[in-house]
N, C-alpha and C positions, 0 to 999 in steps of 0.2 A: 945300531950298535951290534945286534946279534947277527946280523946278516952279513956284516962286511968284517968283522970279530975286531974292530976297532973300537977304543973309546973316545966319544965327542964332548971333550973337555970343554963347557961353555954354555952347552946347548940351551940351558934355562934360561940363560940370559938371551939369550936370540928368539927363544918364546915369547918372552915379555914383551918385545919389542913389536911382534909381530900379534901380540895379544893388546895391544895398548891403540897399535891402528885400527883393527879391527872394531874396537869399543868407539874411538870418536870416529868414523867414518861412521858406523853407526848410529850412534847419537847424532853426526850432523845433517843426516840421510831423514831420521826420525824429525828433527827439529824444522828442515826442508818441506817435509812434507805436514806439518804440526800437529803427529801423530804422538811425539814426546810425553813422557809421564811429568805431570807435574803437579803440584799440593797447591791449589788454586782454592785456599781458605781463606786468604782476605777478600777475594771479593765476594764470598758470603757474609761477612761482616762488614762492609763497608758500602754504604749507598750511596753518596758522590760521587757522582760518574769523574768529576774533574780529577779529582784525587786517586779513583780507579786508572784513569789514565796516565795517569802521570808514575805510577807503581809502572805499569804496563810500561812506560817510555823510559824509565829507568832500569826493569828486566831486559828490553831489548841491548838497552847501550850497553850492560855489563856482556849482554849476549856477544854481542859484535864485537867488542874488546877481548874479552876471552879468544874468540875466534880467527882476530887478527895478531894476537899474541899468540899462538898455538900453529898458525900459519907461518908463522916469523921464526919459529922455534924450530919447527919441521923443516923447512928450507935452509 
């Protein structure tokens, strides 16, 4: 703006856009690699491994869903 003495009417909004790939590109990079932050206090609490898994196989499918929703969004 001060170098070309123009005003760029918008520009926040073209940040966000390009702040919002940045975060899940991130996150799916993080999750890729399952270096992810996550609040894994039920399995301190819970000693059935069947029942641990099944949490486990229930966070992934919402994973994957999210992910192909957000892929379907982006395209």
């Amino acid at each position: 703006r001060y170098v070309l003495g123009v005003s760029f009417h918008g520009l926040e909004e073209l940040l966000v856009i390009g702040t919002f790939w940045m975060y899940f590109i991130g996150a799916s990079y993080a999750s890729h690699k399952g270096k992810h932050i996550s609040a894994e206090v039920f399995s301190f609490y819970c000693s059935n491994p069947i029942l641990r898994y099944s949490v486990s196989l229930l966070s992934n499918f919402i994973t994957v869903s999210l992910s192909v929703l957000y892929t379907y969004y982006c395209w």
